[in-house]
C-alpha positions as CSV (number, residue, x, y, z in Angstrom):
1,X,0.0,0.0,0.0
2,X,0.8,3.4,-0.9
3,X,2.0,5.7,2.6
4,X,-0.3,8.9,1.7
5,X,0.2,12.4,3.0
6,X,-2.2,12.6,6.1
7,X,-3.8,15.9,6.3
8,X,-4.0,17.0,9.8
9,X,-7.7,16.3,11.3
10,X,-9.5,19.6,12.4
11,X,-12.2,19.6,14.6
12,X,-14.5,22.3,14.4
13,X,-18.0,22.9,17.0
14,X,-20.4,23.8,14.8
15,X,-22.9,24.1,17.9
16,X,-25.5,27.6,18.3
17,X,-25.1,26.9,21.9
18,X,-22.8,26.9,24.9
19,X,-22.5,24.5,27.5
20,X,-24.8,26.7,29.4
21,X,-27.5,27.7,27.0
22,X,-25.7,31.2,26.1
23,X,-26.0,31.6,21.9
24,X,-22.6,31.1,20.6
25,X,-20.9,33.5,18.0
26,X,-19.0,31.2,15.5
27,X,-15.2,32.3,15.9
28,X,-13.4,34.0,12.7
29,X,-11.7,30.4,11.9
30,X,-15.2,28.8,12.2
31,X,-16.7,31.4,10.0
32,X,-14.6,31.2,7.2
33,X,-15.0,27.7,7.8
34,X,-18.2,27.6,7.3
35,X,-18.3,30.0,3.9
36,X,-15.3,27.9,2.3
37,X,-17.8,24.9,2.4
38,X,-20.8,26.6,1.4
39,X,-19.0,28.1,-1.6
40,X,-17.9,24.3,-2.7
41,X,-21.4,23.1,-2.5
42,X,-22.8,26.2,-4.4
43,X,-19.9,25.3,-7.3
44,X,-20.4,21.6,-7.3
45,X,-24.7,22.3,-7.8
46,X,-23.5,24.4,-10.9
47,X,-20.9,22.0,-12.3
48,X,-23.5,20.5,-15.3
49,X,-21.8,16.9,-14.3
50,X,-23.0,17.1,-11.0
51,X,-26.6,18.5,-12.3
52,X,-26.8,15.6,-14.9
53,X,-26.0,13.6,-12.5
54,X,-28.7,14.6,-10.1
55,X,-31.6,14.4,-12.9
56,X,-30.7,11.3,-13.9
57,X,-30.0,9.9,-10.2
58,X,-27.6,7.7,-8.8
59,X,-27.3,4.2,-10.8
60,X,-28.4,1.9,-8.3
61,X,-30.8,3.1,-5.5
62,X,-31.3,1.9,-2.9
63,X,-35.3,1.2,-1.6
64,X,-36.6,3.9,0.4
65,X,-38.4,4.0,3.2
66,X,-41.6,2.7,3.5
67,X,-44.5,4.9,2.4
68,X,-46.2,5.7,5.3
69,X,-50.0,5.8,3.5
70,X,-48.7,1.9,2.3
71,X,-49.0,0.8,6.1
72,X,-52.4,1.6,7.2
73,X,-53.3,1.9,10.8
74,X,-55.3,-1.4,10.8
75,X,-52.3,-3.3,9.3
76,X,-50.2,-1.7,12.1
77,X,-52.3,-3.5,14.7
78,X,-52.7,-6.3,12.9
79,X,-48.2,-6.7,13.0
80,X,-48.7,-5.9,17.1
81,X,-51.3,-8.0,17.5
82,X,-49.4,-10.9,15.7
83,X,-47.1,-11.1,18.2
84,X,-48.9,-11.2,20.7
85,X,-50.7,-14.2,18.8
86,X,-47.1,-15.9,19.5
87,X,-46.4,-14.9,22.6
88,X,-49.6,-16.7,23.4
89,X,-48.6,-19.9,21.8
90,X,-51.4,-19.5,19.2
91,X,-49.3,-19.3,16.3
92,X,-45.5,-20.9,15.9
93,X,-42.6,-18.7,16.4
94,X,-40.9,-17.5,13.1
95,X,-37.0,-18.2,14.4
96,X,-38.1,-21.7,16.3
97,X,-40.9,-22.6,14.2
98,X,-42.4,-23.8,18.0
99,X,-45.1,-22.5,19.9
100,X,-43.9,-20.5,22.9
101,X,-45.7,-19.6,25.5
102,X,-44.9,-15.5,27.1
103,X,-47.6,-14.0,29.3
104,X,-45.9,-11.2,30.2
105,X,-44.8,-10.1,27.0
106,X,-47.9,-11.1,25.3
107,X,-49.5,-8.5,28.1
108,X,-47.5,-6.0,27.3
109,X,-48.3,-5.5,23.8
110,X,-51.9,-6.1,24.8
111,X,-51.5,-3.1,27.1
112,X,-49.9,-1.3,24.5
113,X,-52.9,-1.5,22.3
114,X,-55.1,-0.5,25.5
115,X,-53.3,2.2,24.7
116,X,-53.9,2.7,21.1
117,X,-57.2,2.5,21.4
118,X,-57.5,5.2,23.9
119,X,-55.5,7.7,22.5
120,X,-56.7,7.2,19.2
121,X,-60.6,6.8,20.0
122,X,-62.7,9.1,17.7
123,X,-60.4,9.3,15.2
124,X,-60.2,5.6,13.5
125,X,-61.9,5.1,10.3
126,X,-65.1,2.3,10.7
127,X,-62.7,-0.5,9.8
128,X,-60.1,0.5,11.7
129,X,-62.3,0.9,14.7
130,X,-63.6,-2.6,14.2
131,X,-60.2,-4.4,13.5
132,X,-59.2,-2.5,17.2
133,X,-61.7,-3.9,18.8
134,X,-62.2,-7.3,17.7
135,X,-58.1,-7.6,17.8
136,X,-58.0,-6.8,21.8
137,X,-61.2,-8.6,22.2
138,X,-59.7,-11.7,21.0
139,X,-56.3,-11.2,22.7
140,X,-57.7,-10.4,25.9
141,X,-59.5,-13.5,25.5
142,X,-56.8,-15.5,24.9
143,X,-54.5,-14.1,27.8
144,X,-57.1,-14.9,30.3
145,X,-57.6,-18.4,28.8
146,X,-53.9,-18.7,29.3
147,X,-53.2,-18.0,32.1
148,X,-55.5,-20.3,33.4
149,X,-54.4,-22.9,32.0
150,X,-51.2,-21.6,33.1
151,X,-51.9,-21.5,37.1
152,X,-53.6,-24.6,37.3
């Protein structure tokens, strides 16, 4: 491998505050700084390669992030709810491919739609509403047939 001239690593606090809340004034260094890199960016968005490169995007993109109108409220509960379904040994565990058995945790995320349905009550579509409802009905079922089983 080639030995490469190392340029000396500057550190520079970009930060509007001071330790104690007090509005920092950049430093001259800092300043400079800070118009030295603004002036690169401002020439490399009017080099045309870099503007060509930018309409026609990078070659291989990666996937975004999920929409979030593609993951509707209902299917939301529907992914809690699910595992809850495994913590309750009604449906086998992905990584084992057993049924498990986790009160506690499968309480949990029935609290946590408790929870959901509170704060968000009045302002769930029909559906929505309904999947809620018949969702924690059914878990709640479950959990108390459970545990029943489980204490005797």
């Amino acid at each position: 491998m080639e030995d490469k001239e190392q340029k000396p690593l500057k550190v520079v606090d970009k930060r509007h505050f001071t330790h104690g809340g007090e509005r920092r004034e950049p430093d001259a260094a800092e300043a400079a700084s800070i118009k030295e890199t603004s002036a690169s960016q401002a020439s490399a968005q009017s080099h045309p390669a870099v503007k060509k490169e930018k309409a026609s995007g990078p070659k291989h993109e990666a996937p975004g992030p999920v929409e979030p109108e593609s993951l509707g409220f209902a299917e939301f509960i529907l992914s809690l709810s699910s595992s809850a379904f495994v913590n309750l040994g009604q449906i086998s565990n992905p990584v084992t491919g057993q049924l498990d058995m986790d009160l506690e945790a499968a309480g949990s995320i029935i609290d946590v739609l408790q929870i959901l349905e509170q704060k968000t009550r009045g302002n769930l579509t029909p559906d929505e509403k309904e999947v809620m409802e018949k969702t924690l009905y059914q878990l709640k079922l479950l959990y108390v047939q459970a545990r029943q089983r489980h204490l005797a």
